[in-house]
C-alpha positions in Angstrom: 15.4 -7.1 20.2 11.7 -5.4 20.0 11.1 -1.9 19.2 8.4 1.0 20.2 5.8 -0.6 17.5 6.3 -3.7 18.9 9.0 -5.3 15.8 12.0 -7.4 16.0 15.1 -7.1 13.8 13.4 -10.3 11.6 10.8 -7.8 10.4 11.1 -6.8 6.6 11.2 -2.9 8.0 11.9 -0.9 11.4 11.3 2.6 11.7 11.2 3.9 15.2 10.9 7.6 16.1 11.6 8.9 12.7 12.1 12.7 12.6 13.2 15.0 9.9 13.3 18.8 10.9 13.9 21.1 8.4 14.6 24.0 10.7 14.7 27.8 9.7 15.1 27.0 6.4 11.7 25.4 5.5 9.0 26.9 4.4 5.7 25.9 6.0 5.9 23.2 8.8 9.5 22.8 9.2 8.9 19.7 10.8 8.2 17.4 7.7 8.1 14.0 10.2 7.4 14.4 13.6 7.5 10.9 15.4 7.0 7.8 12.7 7.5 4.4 13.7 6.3 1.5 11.1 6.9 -1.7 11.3 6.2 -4.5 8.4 6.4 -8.3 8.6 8.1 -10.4 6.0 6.3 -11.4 2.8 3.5 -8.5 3.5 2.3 -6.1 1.5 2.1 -2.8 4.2 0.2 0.7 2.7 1.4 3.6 3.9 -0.9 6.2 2.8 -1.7 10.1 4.4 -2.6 13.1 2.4 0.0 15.9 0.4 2.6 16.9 2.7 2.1 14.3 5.7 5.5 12.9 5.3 5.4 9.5 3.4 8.1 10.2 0.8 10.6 12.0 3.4 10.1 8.9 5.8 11.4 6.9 2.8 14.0 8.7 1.5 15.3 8.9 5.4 14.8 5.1 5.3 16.7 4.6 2.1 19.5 7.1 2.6 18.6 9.6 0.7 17.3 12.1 3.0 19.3 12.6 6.6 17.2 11.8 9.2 17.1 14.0 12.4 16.5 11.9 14.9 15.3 7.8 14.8 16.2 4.4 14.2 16.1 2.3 10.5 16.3 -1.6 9.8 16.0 -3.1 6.8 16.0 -7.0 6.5 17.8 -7.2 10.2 20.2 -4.9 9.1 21.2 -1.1 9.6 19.6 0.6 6.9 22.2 2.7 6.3 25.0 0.8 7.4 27.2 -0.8 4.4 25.6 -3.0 2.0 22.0 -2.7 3.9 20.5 -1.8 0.9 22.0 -4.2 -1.8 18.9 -6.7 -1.3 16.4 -3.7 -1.4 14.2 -2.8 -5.0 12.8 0.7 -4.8 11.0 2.8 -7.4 10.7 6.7 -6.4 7.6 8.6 -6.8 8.5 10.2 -10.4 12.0 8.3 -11.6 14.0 9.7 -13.9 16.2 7.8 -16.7 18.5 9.1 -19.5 16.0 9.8 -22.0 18.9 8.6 -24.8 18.8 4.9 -23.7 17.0 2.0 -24.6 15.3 0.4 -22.3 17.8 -2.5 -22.4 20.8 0.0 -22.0 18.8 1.4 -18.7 18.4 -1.5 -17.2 21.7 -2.8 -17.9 23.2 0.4 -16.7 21.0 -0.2 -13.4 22.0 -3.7 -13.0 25.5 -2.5 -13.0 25.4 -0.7 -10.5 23.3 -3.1 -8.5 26.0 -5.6 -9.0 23.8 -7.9 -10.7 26.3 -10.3 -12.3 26.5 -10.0 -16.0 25.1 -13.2 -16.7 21.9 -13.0 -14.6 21.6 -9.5 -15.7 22.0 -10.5 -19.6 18.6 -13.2 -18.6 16.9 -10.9 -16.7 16.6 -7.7 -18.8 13.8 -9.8 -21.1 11.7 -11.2 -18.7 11.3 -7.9 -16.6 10.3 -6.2 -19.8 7.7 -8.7 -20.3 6.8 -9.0 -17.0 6.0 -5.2 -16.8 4.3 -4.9 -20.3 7.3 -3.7 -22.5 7.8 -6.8 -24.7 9.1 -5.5 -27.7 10.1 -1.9 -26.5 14.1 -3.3 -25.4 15.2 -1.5 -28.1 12.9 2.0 -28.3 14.7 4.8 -27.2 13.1 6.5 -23.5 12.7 9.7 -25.9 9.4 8.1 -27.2 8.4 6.3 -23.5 5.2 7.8 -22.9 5.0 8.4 -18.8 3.0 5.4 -18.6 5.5 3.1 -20.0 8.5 5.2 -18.2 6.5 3.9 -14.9 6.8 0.5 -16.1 10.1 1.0 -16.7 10.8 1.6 -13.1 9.2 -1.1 -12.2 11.7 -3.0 -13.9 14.2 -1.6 -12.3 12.9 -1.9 -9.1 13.3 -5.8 -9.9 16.3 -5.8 -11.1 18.5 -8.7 -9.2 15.3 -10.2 -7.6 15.5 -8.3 -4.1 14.2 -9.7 -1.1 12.3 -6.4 -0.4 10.3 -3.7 -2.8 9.5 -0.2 -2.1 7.4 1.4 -4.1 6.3 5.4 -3.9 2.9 6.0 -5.9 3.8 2.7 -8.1 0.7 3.5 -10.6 1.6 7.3 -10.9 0.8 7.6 -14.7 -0.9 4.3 -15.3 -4.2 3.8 -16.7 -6.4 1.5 -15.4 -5.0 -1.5 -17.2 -1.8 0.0 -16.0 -3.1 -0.2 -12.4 -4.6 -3.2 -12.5 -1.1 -5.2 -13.5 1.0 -3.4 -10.8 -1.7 -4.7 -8.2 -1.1 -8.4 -10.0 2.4 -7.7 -9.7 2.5 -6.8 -6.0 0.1 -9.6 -5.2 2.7 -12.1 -7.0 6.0 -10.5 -5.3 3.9 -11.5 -2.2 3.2 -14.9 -3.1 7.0 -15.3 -3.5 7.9 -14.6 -0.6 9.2 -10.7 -1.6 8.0 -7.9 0.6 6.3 -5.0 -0.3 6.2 -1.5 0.9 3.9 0.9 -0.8 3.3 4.2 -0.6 -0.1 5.4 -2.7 -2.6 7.2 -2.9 -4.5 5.4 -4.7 -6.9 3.8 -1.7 -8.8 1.2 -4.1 -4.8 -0.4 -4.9 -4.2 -0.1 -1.3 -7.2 -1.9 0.0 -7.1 -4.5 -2.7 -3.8 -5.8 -1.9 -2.5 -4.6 1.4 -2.1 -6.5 4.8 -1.6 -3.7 6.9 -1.4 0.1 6.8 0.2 3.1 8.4 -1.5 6.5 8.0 0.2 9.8 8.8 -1.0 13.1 9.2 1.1 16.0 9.3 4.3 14.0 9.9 3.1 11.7 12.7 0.9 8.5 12.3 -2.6 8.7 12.3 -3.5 5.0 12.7 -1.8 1.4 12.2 -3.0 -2.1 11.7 -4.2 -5.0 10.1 -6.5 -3.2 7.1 -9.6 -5.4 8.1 -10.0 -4.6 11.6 -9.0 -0.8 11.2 -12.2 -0.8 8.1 -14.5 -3.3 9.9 -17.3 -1.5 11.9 -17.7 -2.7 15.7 -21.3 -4.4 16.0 -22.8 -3.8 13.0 -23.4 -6.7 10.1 -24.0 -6.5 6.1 -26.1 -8.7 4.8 -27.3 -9.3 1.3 -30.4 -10.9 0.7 -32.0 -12.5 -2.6 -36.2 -11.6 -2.9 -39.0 -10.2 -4.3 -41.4 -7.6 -2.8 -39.7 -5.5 0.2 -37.8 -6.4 3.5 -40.0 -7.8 6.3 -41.1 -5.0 8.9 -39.5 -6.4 11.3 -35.8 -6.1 9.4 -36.8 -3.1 7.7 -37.5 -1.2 10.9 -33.7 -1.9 12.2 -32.2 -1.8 9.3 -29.5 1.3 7.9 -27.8 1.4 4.6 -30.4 -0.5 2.5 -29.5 -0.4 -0.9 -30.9 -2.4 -3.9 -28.8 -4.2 -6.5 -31.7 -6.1 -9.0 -33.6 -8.5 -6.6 -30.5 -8.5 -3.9 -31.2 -6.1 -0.9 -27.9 -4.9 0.8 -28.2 -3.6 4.3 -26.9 -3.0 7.7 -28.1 -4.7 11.2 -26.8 -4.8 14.7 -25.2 -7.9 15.7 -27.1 -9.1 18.0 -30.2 -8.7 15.7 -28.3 -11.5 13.1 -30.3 -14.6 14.3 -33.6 -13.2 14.0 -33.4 -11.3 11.0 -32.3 -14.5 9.0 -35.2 -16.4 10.6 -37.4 -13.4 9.5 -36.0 -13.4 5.9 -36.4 -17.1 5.3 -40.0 -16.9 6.5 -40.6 -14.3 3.9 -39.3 -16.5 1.0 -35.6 -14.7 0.8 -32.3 -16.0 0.1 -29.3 -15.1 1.7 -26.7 -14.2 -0.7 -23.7 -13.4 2.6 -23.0 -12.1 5.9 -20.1 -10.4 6.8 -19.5 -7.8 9.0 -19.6 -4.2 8.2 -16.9 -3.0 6.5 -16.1 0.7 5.4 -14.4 1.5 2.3 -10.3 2.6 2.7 -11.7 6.1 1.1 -14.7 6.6 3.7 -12.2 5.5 6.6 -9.3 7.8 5.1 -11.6 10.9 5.2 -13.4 10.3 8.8 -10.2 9.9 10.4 -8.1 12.8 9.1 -11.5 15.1 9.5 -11.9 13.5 13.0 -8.0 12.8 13.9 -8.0 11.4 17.7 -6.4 13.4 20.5 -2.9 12.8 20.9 -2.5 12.1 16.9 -3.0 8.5 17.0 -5.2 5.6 16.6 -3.9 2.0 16.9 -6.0 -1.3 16.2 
């Protein structure tokens, strides 16, 4: 069975036609999500990114449960999300979790993993190693009371964990975090992957996003904006970087098509047009320069992210 984006019922996720309307009662848009459909593989990590207000939490929560949807369809892992039981492999961590502030963290997550079903005996083995895992060694025993934010994040993580489920979702997983912070849930994501877990993660963070996802979905204003593989949606059609190792300037000859020429110590970094490739790194080698790479031209998440919601296509959409 395939859906509008193109998914089968073996995908990790299926969201087709999402719609939440808030009707007469909302204040702003009442049409929080207009038309979402996402779709993301097994053992992927999939961004799903769009600025305040453009839906990505209430697609969740319709996804999970917890909001009613108006209109559309959900799968998780083959299943009927909200069918009976569709969730029981499925970790999630919402955008600002909340815990009671009198327990341990040991006595949350046991409280969690009871009502996970995680069998006592797994749960009792567990508890440790996500508490290492996340960077709370040491703390089972602390009360939440004295959990600064960053280490109530953790926390979520952990819980998110709990009973080793086949898929994650994560809203704003580094919400809190310093940069040490970040940097381990982007390890973390990146080794749920390499097990064979899927992720779904909804940031803004764009840096997290483009270092560790596969594929995003942008929405704007409740409908998506543009889907894809991240490298061909940040790629730039027929233009090259190159980075080139020298002393004295670029030949005239490179310099005079050349755009985005920046200097980093004796490497020159700049742009070219495709078809100039061949005879720019003859011209280089002839004036005693080393290539350092070639690649093609890629925009950062960040520069992409702000040309396409200043510039949104007409009809809302832009697909790779």
């Amino acid at each position: 069975m395939t859906d509008e984006t193109g998914s089968t019922t073996s995908a990790a996720v299926s969201i087709v036609s999402a719609r939440k309307d808030y009707g007469r009662a909302a204040v702003g848009r009442p049409e929080a999500v207009s038309d979402v459909s996402i779709r993301v593989e097994r053992a992927t990590i999939h961004g799903l990114l769009g600025p305040n207000g453009a839906g990505k939490t209430t697609t969740l929560k319709m996804l999970l449960g917890l909001v009613r949807p108006s209109g559309g369809t959900f799968t998780l892992l083959g299943r009927d999300a909200h069918a009976p039981g569709a969730r029981s492999n499925v970790g999630f961590l919402a955008e600002q979790p909340y815990f009671p502030m009198q327990l341990t963290a040991s006595e949350v997550l046991r409280l969690y993993g009871r009502l996970a079903r995680v069998p006592r005996d797994e749960l009792a083995a567990q508890i440790p190693s996500l508490l290492e895992r996340v960077g709370l060694e040491g703390r089972e025993s602390t009360t939440l009371a004295r959990f600064s934010r960053g280490m109530l994040q953790r926390l979520g993580l952990a819980q998110a964990l709990l009973g080793e489920p086949e898929l994650i979702i994560l809203d704003e997983p580094a919400s809190g975090l310093d940069p040490v912070g970040q940097r381990d849930v982007r390890n973390l994501m990146l080794e749920l992957k390499a097990s064979g877990t899927t992720v779904l993660l909804s940031s803004h963070q764009l840096s997290e996003v483009e270092a560790v996802c596969d594929e995003v979905t942008i929405l704007d204003r409740g409908r998506v904006a543009a889907r894809g593989d991240i490298d061909d949606l940040l790629n730039v059609a027929g233009q090259t970087s190159v980075r080139a190792r020298g002393s004295g300037g670029l030949p005239e000859s490179v310099r005079a098509i050349a755009t985005d020429l920046a200097v980093d110590g004796d490497v020159m970094i700049f742009s070219i047009p495709d078809q100039a490739i061949r005879r720019v790194i003859d011209d280089l080698d002839d004036s005693g320069f080393k290539l350092v790479s070639v690649q093609p031209k890629r925009d950062s998440l960040e520069e992409y992210f702000a040309r396409l919601l200043e510039n949104p296509a007409p009809g809302g959409e832009v697909q790779s």
